[in-house]
C-alpha positions as CSV (number, residue, x, y, z in Angstrom):
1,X,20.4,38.0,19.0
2,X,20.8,41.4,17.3
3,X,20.7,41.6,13.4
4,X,22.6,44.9,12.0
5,X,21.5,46.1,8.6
6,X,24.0,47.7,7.0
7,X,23.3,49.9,4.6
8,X,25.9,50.9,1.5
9,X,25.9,54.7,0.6
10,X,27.0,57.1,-2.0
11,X,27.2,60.8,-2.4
12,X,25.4,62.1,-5.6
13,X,28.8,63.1,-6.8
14,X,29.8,59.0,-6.5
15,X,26.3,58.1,-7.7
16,X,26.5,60.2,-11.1
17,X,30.2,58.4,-11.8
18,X,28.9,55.1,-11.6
19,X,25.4,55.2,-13.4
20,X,25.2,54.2,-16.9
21,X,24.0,55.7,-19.0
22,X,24.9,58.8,-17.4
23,X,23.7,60.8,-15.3
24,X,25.0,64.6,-13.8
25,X,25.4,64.9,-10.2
26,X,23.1,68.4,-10.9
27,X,20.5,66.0,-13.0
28,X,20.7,63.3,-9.8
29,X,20.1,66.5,-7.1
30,X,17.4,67.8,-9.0
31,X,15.5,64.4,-8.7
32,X,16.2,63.5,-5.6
33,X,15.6,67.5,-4.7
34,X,11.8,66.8,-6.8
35,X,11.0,63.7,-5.1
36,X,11.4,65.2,-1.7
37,X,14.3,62.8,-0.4
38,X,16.4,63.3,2.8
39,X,19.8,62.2,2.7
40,X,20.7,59.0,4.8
41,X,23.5,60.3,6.6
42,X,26.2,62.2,6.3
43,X,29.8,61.6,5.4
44,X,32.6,63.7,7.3
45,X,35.6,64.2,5.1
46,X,38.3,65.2,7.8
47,X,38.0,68.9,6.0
48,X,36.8,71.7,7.4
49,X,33.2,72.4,6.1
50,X,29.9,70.9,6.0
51,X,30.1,66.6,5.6
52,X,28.5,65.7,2.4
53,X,25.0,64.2,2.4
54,X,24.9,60.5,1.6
55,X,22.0,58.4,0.0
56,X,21.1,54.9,0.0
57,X,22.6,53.0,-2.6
58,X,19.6,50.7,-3.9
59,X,17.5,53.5,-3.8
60,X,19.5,55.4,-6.1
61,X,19.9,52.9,-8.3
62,X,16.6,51.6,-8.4
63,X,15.7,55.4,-9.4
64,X,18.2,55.6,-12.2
65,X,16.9,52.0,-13.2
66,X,13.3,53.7,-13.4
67,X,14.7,56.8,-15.5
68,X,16.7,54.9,-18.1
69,X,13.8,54.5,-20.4
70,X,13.3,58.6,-20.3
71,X,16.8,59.3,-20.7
72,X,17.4,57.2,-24.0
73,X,14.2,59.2,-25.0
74,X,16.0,62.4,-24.9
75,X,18.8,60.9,-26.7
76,X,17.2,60.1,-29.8
């Protein structure tokens, strides 16, 4: 018997809109950019162009999860 992992993506771009407290898509790329990550995959859009580079979800939440801490620092 096979087991399939299935793994739930998100571009940066749907990654900022979702994470609260905020966080830019330019902040998000800059980390991930820092931290060395390669995108997951790729998502084509149908367009004409480059497909956009996708990331593991949990991943990018457990980051943001990590952050929050420094980002309600800046806040204050």
């Amino acid at each position: 018997m096979y087991t399939m992992e299935t793994a739930v993506t998100l571009t940066l771009s749907e990654a900022a809109a979702v994470l609260n407290p905020p966080v830019t898509e330019q902040q998000l790329r800059q980390i991930v950019s820092a931290l060395g990550w390669k995108p997951a995959g790729n998502r084509h859009t149908g367009k004409r162009g480059r497909p956009w580079p996708v990331y593991d979800a949990t991943r990018l939440l457990e980051l943001h999860a990590a952050l929050v801490p420094f980002l309600a620092d800046n806040r204050a």
